[in-house]
C-alpha positions, 0 to 999 in steps of 0.5 A: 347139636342146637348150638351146632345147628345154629352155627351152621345155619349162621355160616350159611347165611354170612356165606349168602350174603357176602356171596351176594355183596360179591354178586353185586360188586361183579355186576356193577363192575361187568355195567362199568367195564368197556362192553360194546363195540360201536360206542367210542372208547374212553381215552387212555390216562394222560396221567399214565407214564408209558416207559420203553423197556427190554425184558428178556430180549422183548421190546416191552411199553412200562406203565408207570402211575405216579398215581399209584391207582394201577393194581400192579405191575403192567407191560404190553408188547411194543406192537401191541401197544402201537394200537393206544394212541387210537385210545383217544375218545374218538374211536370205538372198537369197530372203528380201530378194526376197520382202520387196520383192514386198511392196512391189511391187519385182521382183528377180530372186534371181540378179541380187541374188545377184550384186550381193551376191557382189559386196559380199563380193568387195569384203571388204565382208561379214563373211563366210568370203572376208573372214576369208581375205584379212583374214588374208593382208593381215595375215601379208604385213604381218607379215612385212614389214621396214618399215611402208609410208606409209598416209596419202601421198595421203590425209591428206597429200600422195603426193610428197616434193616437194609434202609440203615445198611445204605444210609450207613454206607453213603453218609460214611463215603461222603464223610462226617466232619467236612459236614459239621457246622461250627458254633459261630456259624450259628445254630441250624434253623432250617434246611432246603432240601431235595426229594429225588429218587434214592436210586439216582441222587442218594449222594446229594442229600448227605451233605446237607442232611448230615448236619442235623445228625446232632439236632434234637428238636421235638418238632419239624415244620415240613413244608414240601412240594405237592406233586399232586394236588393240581390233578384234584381240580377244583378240588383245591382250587383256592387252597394252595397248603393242603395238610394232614392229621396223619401220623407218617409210617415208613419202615423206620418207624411212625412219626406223629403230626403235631395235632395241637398246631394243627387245631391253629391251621384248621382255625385260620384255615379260610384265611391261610388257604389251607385244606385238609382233604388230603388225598393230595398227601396219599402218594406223594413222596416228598415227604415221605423221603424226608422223614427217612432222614431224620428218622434214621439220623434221630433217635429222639421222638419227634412230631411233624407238621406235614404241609405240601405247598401247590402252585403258587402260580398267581404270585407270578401275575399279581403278588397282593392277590388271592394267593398271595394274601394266602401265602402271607398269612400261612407265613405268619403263622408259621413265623408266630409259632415258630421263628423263635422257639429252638424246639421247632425246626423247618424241612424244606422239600423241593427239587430244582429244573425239571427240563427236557421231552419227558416236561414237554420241552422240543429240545433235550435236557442236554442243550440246556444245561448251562443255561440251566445251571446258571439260573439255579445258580442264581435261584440259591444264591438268592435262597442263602441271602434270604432274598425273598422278593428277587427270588419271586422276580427270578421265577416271575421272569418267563413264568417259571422256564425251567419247572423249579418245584421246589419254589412254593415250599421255600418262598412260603419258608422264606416268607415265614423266616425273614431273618434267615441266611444261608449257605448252598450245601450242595448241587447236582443233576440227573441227566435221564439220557434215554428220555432226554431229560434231566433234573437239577436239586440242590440243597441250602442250610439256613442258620440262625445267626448269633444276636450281637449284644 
């Protein structure tokens, strides 16, 4: 009965305290939340994509955040949503009400506040409960050993069963042996590829991802686009490679990093501009879309180092400055490791224009596509033949006009592999008509040549 008794009394008190953790969580959130009707409300997320969609017969607004800090699926009617562009710091509750008596619409001010605590609840406001749990989803994230899947049931399928089912389906349709390399031709060093959806541009990656289907390295240098880290500012400010010691998770399995040249990158980290803060890798797909490949194509263990590249944009204005040294020393330690070991390959993650409304163009994406595709063109002729220097000039011409993310990664592989040269294996474009906008990729297979004796 003692021992019953202390149990007892044992649950009681955990009960109380995790009652009171809950208490406390509710009234920091509750001072936190919207909660007055005179004071100008907290901007909407610029961040936040606002997506037209029908759903069952109802004009709906789709929230989409790149972000991932939204806790779930949000939509509002279309004439609701009329009311967000007053969400811009320069209004408060009692303001927007008054404004609609003007024409003619009665809204009760604790009805619309409501609505709006609501919106902020959702993390969908800029507001002081959006900057705590921003920060709490990062730290969670930051203390984690392993980056979990971000993509599974969104770009690519939730199951490893119905992951092989599509990979199966799409590389048979497109062929095995049009894809192979010959010998002479040289043994397969790295690969520029794209991270398109799955959904949109499955097809663009079996041309060039079936041509590692034999390759047996035990481990891949992953240099890929960091989508991400400019919204961290000043986070990495001066840090244009941000790395993780994160093994990578998707369904497929879980692919470690390679610790021991990680330990070199941390070593020369203030020389190569490298940062391991990486919040940066914690929603970023350009990765993650990668190593489905590979693990779907590989049976054999593998490591991976994982380094999302950022803009490079200073080179476009002074090519020995910061960065440019950054980039340059990166380079070397990357071609010093790795250039000659046959053990080591390197995956190149970037897509290719980003134009249209959707990127901030006046024009659509459909009056631009042939002077599009010529400068893509362009930009992998320049790729395969390992033109490093005309390709920084190519990008350097109207600073970047047509958004081609996947220049960092590739001129900071370029960089590392001089020796290189290549062929185009494939290219291709998604045109998001309802958006009036559209994406390029393509993709370049670097070979190592064979040495003449």
């Amino acid at each position: 009965m003692k021992n019953g008794s202390n149990d007892s009394t044992q649950n009681d008190q955990t009960g109380g305290a995790g009652s009171s953790k809950k208490r406390d969580s509710d009234k920091r959130k509750k001072e936190l939340l919207v909660s007055d009707v005179e004071i100008n409300l907290p901007p909407i997320r610029s961040d936040v994509e606002m997506i037209p969609v029908t759903h069952e017969d109802k004009e709906l607004i789709y929230f989409h955040d790149p972000q991932g800090y939204l806790p779930g699926p949000i939509a509002l009617d279309r004439q609701i949503a009329a009311l967000l562009p007053m969400l811009d710091g320069n209004f408060s509750v009692r303001d927007i009400c008054n404004d609609l008596k003007r024409y003619g619409s009665e809204v009760d001010e604790m009805e619309l506040l409501a609505f709006v605590r609501q919106l902020d609840e959702s993390c969908l406001l800029m507001s002081p409960w959006f900057r705590k749990c921003k920060q709490e989803i990062e730290e969670v994230f930051e203390s984690q050993d392993v980056r979990p899947a971000v993509c599974a049931g969104q770009s690519y399928p939730q199951t490893e069963m119905e992951i092989r089912e599509l990979l199966n389906a799409a590389f048979s349709q497109n062929g095995e042996d049009q894809h192979r390399l010959s010998a002479k031709e040289g043994r397969i060093k790295a690969l520029y590829a794209p991270h398109i959806d799955f959904r949109v541009g499955l097809s663009s990656y079996i041309p060039a991802f079936h041509r590692l289907a034999d390759l047996r390295p035990k481990r891949v240098v992953l240099l890929a686009t960091s989508h991400y880290s400019g919204s961290y500012y000043p986070l990495y400010d001066g840090k244009p490679f941000v790395v993780t010691r994160k093994s990578f998770e998707t369904p497929l399995g879980v692919v470690p990093a390679d610790q021991d040249f990680i330990d070199i990158l941390e070593k020369n980290s203030e020389m190569s501009g490298c940062s391991f803060t990486d919040r940066a890798h914690r929603n970023e797909h350009s990765i993650e879309l990668h190593l489905i490949f590979l693990q779907y194509l590989w049976s054999h263990s593998f490591s991976v180092v994982p380094i999302l590249v950022g803009s490079l944009e200073e080179l476009y204005y002074m090519e020995d400055g910061d960065t440019g040294q950054k980039v340059a020393a990166m380079a070397s330690l990357l071609s010093h490791h790795f250039a000659d070991d046959p053990d080591t390959f390197f995956l190149i993650s970037g897509d290719l224009a980003h134009v249209g409304k959707k990127f901030g163009d006046p024009d659509p994406a459909s009056t631009m596509f042939e002077a599009i595709e010529r400068f893509d063109r362009e930009f992998l002729d320049l790729a395969v033949n390992g033109q490093r220097e005309e390709l920084l000039a190519l990008i350097k011409r109207d600073f970047d006009p047509y958004r081609i993310c996947g220049f960092p990664p590739l001129y900071t592989a370029m960089c590392a592999l001089p020796e290189l040269k290549g062929s185009v294996a494939g290219y291709d474009l998604w045109h998001e008509s309802e958006r009036e906008s559209a994406v390029t990729f393509g993709s370049v297979l670097f070979q190592e040549l064979p040495k003449s004796h």
